[in-house]
BATORPA-737908 format. One line per field, with one value per residue (C-alpha): x, y negated, z; residue number from 1; residue in one letter. Coordinates in nm, 2 decimals. Layout:
! residues N
xx = c(X;...)
yy = c(Y;...)
zz = c(Z;...)
k = c(NUM;...)
r = c(A;...)
END
This chain:
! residues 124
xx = c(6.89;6.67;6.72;6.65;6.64;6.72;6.72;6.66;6.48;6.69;6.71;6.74;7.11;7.05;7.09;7.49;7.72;7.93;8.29;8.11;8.06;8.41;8.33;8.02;8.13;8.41;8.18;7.97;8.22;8.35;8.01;7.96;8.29;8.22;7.83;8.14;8.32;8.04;7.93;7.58;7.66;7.48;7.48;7.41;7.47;7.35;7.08;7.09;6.73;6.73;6.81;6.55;6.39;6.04;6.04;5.60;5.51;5.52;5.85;5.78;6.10;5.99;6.25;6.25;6.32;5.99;5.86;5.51;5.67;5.62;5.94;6.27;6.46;6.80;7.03;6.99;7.19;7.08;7.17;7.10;7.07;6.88;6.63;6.45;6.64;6.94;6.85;6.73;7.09;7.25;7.02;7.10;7.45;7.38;7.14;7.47;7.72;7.47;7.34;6.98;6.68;6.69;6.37;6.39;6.19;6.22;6.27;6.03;6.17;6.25;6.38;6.45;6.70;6.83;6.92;7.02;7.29;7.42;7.48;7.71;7.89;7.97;8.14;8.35)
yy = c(2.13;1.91;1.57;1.54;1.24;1.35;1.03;0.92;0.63;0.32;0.34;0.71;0.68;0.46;0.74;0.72;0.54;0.32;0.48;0.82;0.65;0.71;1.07;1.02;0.86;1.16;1.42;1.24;1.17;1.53;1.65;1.47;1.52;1.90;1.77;1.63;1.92;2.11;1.95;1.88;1.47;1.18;0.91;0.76;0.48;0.34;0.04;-0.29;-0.35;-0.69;-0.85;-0.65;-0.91;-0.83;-0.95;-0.97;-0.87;-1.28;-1.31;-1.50;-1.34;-1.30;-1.22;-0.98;-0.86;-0.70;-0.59;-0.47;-0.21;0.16;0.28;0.15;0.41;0.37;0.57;0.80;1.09;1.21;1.61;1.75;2.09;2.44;2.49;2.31;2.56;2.46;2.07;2.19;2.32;1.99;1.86;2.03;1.96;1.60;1.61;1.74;1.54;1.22;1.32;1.27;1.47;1.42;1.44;1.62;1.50;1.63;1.36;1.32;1.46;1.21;1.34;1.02;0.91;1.27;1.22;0.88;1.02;1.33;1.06;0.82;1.15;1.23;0.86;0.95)
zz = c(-6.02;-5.81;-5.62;-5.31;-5.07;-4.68;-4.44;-4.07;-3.91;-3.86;-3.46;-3.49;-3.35;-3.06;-2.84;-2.90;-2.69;-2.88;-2.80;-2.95;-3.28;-3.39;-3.41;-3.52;-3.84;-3.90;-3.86;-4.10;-4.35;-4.34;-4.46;-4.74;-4.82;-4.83;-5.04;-5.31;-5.30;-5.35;-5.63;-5.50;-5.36;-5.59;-5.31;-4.96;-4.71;-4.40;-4.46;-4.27;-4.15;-4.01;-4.35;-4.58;-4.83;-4.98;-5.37;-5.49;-5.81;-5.84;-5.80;-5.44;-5.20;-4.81;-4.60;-4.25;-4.02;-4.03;-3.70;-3.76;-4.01;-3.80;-4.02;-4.17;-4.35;-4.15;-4.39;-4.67;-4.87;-5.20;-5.30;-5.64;-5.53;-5.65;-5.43;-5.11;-4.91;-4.99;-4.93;-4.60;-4.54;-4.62;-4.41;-4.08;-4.17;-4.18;-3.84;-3.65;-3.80;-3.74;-3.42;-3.50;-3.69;-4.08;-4.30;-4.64;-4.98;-5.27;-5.55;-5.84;-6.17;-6.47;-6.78;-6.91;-6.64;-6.64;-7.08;-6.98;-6.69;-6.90;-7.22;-6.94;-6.79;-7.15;-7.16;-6.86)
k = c(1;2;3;4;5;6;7;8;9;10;11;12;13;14;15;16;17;18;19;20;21;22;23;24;25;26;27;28;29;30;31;32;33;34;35;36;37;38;39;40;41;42;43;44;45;46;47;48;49;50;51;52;53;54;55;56;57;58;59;60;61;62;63;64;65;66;67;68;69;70;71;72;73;74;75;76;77;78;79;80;81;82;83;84;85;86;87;88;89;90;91;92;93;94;95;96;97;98;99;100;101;102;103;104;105;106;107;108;109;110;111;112;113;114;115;116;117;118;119;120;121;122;123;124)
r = c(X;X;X;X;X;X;X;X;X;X;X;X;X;X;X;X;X;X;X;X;X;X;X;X;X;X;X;X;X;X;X;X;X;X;X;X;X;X;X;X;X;X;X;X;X;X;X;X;X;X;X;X;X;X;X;X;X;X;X;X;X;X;X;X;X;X;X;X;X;X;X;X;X;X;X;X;X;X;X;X;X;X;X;X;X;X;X;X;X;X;X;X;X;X;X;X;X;X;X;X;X;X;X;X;X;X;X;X;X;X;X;X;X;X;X;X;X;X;X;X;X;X;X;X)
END
């Protein structure tokens, strides 16, 4: 299985009225309850973007908002899924739950932090 990260632009869902967020919120919530069901969900949330902080390499902490940055990621869902296909699915799932366009990457592989998860689920 692969990772993949699918996630919209924080403003992306401006276009909704606030009494439609209700539904909005459902429709999500319905979806990634079918991702659990499915067995594919790892994990996702909405991002607040006017309190992002900025930690250097020096330790030295700036904090935002930011607004010469072009893009904030505004939410996020991660699928561990079989093929880009299928992550493309989820994807158009998400887009009409959420109301706005959804972009898809695939997530690097790391066999390390793959050991290190099957060793904790093992725990469980």
């Amino acid at each position: 299985m692969t990772r993949y990260l699918i996630s919209f632009d924080a403003g992306a869902m401006d276009h909704i009225p606030d009494e439609e967020m209700p539904d909005v919120g459902k429709a999500s919530h319905a979806v990634v309850q079918e991702a659990v069901n499915a067995g594919v969900w790892v994990f996702g949330a909405g991002l607040e973007t006017q309190r992002a902080s900025v930690v250097a390499t020096d330790g030295m902490v700036t904090d935002g908002p930011y607004p010469e940055t072009k893009e904030v990621v505004g939410g996020f869902s991660v699928v561990d899924v079989a093929s880009r296909e299928e992550a493309l699915a989820w994807a158009a799932k998400i887009a009409v739950a959420c109301r706005c366009a959804q972009e898809v990457r695939q997530l690097l592989p790391d066999p390390e932090q793959d050991a290190m998860l099957r060793q904790a689920d093992r725990r469980w």
